[in-house]
N, C-alpha and C positions, 0 to 999 in steps of 0.2 A: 280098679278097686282092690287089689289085691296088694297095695302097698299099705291099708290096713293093718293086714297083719305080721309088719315086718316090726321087728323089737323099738328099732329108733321111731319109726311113726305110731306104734302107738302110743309111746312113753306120753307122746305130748298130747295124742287127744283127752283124757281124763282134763286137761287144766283148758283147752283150747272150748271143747263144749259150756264149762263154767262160762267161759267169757263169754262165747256164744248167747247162751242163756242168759248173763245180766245184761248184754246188752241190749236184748228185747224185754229187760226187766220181768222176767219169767220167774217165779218160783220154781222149785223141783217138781210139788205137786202141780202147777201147770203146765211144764213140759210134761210130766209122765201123762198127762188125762191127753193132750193133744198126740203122744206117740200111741196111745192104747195101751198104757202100763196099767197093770192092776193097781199099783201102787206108788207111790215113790222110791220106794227102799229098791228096786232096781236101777234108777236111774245113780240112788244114791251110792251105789256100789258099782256101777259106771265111773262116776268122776272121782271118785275116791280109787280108781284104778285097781280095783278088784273082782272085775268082770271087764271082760274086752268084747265092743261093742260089734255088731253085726254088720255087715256090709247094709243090708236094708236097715237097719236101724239107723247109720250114719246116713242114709240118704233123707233117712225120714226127721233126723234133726237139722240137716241141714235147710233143709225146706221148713220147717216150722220156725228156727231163729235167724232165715230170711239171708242168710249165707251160702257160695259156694263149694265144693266139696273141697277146692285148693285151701279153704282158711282152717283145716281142720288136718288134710292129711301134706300138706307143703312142708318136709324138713328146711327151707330156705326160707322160712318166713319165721321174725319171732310174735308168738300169740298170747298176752298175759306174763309176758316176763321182758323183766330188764329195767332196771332201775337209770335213769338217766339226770346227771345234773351237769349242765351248761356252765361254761364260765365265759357271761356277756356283760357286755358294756347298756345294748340296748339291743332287741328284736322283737321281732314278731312272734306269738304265738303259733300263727298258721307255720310260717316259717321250719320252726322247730318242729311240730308235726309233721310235717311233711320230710324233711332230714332225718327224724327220726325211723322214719319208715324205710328210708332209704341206707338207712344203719342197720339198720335190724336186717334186712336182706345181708348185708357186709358179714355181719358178726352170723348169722346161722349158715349162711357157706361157709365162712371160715367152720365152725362146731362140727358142721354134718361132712366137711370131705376130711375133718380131724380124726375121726370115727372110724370113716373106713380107712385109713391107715391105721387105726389104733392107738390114736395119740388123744387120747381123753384127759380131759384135765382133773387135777388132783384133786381130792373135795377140802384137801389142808390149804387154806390160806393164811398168808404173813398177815400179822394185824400189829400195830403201834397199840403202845402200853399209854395212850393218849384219851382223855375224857374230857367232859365239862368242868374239871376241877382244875384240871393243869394249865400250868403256865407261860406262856411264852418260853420261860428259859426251858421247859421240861419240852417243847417245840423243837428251840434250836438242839437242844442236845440230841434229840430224835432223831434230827433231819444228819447229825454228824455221824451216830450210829449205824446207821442205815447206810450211809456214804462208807463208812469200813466193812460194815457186813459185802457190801458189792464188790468189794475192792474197786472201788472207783479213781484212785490214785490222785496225782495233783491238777489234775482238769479234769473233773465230774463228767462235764455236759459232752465228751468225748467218748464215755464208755456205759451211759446213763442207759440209753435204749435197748443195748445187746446183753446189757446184766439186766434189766427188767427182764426182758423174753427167756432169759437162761436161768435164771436165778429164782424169781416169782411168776415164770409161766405166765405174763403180761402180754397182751395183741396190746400195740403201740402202732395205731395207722394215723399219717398225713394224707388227709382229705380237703375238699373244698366243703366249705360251712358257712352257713346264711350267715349274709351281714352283721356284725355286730359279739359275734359270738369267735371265740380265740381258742375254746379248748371242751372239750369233753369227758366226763369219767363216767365209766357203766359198768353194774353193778350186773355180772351174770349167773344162776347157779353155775354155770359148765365153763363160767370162766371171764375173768375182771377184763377191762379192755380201758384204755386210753384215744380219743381221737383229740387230732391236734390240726388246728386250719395252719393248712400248708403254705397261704399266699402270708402269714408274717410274717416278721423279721426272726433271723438264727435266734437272736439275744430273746426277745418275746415267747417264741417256741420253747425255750429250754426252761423257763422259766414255768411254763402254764403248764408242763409237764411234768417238772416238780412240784408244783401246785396240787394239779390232780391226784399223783402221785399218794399225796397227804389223803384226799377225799376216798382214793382205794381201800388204802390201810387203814381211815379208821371210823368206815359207813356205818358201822352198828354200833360203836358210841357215840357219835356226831354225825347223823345221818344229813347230808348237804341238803339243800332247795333243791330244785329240778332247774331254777335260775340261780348260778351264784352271783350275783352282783359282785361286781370287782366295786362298787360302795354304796354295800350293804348298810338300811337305817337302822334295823332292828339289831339289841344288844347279842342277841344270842347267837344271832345270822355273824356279826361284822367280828367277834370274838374268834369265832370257827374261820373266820378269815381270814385272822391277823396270826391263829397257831399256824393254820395254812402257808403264810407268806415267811414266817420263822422258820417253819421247816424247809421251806424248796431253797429259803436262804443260805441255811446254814450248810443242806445238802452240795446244793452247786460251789460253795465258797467256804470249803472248810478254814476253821481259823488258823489248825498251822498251817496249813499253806498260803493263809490271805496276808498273816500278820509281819512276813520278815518280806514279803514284796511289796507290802503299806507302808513297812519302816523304812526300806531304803529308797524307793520311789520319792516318795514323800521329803527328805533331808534332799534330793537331790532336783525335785519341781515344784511345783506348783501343785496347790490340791486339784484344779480342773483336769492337767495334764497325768495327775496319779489317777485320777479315777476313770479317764478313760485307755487308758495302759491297762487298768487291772481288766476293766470291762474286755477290752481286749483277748484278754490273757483266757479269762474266765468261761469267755463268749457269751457273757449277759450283760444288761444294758447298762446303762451307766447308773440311772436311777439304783437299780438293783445295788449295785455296787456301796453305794452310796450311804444307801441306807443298813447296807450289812453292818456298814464299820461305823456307824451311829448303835446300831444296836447292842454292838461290842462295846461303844463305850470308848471307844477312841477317837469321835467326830461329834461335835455338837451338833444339832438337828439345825439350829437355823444358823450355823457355820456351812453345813451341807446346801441349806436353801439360797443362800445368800452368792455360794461359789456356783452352785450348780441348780440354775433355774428349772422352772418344770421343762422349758423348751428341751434342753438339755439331755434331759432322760427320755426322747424319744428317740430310738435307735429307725436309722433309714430300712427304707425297703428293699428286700431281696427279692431274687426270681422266685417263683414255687417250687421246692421241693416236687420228686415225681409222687405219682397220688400212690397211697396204702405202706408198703412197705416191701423190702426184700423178702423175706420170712411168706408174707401174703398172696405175694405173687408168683414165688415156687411152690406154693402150696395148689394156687390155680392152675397153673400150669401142668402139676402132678394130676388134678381132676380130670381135665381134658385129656392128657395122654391114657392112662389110667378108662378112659371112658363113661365117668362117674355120673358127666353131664358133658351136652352140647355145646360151643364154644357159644347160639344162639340163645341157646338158656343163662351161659355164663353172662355173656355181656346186657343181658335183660337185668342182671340181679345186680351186676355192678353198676348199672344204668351208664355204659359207656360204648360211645361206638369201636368200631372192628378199631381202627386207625389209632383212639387212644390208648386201646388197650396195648396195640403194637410197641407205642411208645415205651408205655409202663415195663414191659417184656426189655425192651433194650436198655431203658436207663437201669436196670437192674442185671442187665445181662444173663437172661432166661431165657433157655431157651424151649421152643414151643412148638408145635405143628399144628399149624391155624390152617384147617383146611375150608375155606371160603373161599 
């Protein structure tokens, strides 16, 4: 009981109790009559985190809204936060829940061994100058801006990841993600994060991560679905999808650098063979491609359809990327040396055994003392 009263656990009980209590659909005044509160007005300076609750008080809430004391004092668990929107083809709702729970674990280790290094994230986030008014073009110009704010140079998807993490203080992890589902954007107070399923293609990934990318920057004007449909029915859904798909465009494929290797490619092949050159070049798929330099205005749309079928714009399968990221798994690593937690507890929260973990550690070449 005594990790109550440490700063980081109880920041989060004041919101962790709320949830508590609607989900037994309690009012304040009936949790306060079931704790023995004269009133409410204590409970309500409780979650409003201006009174810090008692050791027998958290046990006597915990027992009234039918919860263990881990859902209340667990810094590795997210409780009442975190905004999540999917970018799926088709899944399951169980699915998703279940993933998400297992992200939330991901993301509050990563938060809580942030801490104690002292690496708290900034409360300043980047935000695009993008709304329900703007336009496609005010999209791509976005996604080009953004591309020089990074210095991202003449191949984007090469330096895309390590200016997110350095530049906008972004978690960018390759994970495994229920069927159907290609990418993720989550919305944290203590810090935005990107997941991205690791078994797609390089061209696929770069792409859903400029995508996302778009959903980080700009949640509080165009706040996404929780499902983005990649073909979305509804106008307001498929518009925020189409600025979406102009920005990661324009981002990965700036035009000067797209437009003197379109022109001279192009005088010297075939349009099928230009556009998988550039695809090449760019590391995104040929679709992608395709449709940039239609958007520019230099390719007729069903010039593009006509040369370059749907087949076409599927890029093959690669192996998986290793799971999380560099960044993530020096940070683990730092825990367990550090002694912040158990390598037992670790791998409970990454839901991975001893053996993958090892792996993850050497494809990243971390080093560790795993003593099991």
């Amino acid at each position: 009981m005594d990790t109550i009263a440490t700063p980081t656990t109880y920041s989060h009980l004041p919101r962790r109790i709320i949830v508590a209590r609607d989900k037994r659909n309690l009012s304040q005044a009936d949790l306060s009559k079931r704790l023995g509160f004269k009133d409410r007005q204590t409970l309500a300076a409780i979650e409003a985190g201006q009174r810090r609750v008692t050791p027998e008080e958290l046990v006597a809430i915990a027992e009234a809204t039918g919860q263990d004391l881990d859902f209340f004092t667990d810094p590795y668990r997210l409780v009442g936060e975190g905004a999540f929107s999917y970018r799926a083809s088709d899944t399951v709702e169980a699915d998703l829940n279940t993933f998400e729970e297992r992200a939330g674990n991901w993301l509050a280790l990563w938060r809580q061994l942030g801490q104690s290094r002292s690496e708290t994230a900034s409360v300043l986030r980047p935000r695009l100058a993008i709304n329900e008014h703007s336009t496609f073009e005010d999209a791509k110009a976005a996604g080009e801006a953004v591309g020089r704010e990074l210095q991202l140079g003449d191949i984007p998807t090469e330096k895309l990841v390590s200016a997110l993490e350095r530049k906008f203080n972004l978690l960018v992890l390759e994970v495994d993600m229920p069927k159907g589902v290609s990418g993720a954007a989550v919305q944290l107070a203590t810090g935005d994060a990107i997941l991205i399923n690791r078994a797609e293609s390089p061209g696929r990934k770069h792409f859903d991560l400029a995508h996302e990318l778009f959903h980080v920057l700009t949640w509080d004007a165009l706040p996404p679905e929780r499902v983005d449909r990649e073909n979305p029915t509804g106008y307001k859904q498929k518009r925020t999808e189409q600025l979406a798909d102009n920005f990661a465009a324009a981002l990965l494929m700036p035009a000067a650098e797209l437009k003197p290797r379109w022109e001279k490619l192009l005088a010297q092949s075939s349009l099928k063979n230009t556009l998988s050159v550039l695809a090449e070049h760019f590391h995104v798929s040929v679709a992608a491609v395709g449709w940039r330099v239609v958007a520019l205005g230099w390719l007729k749309a069903d010039e593009l359809t006509a040369t370059a079928p749907r087949s076409a714009s599927k890029t093959s399968k690669a192996a998986s990327s290793p799971l999380f990221s560099q960044r993530f798994i020096e940070r683990m690593a730092w825990g367990i040396d550090r002694g912040e937690l158990s390598v037992k507890r670790l791998l409970g929260l990454l839901h991975l055994g001893l053996d993958d973990f090892r792996a993850c550690c050497q494809a990243y070449r971390v080093k560790v003392d795993i003593g099991l």
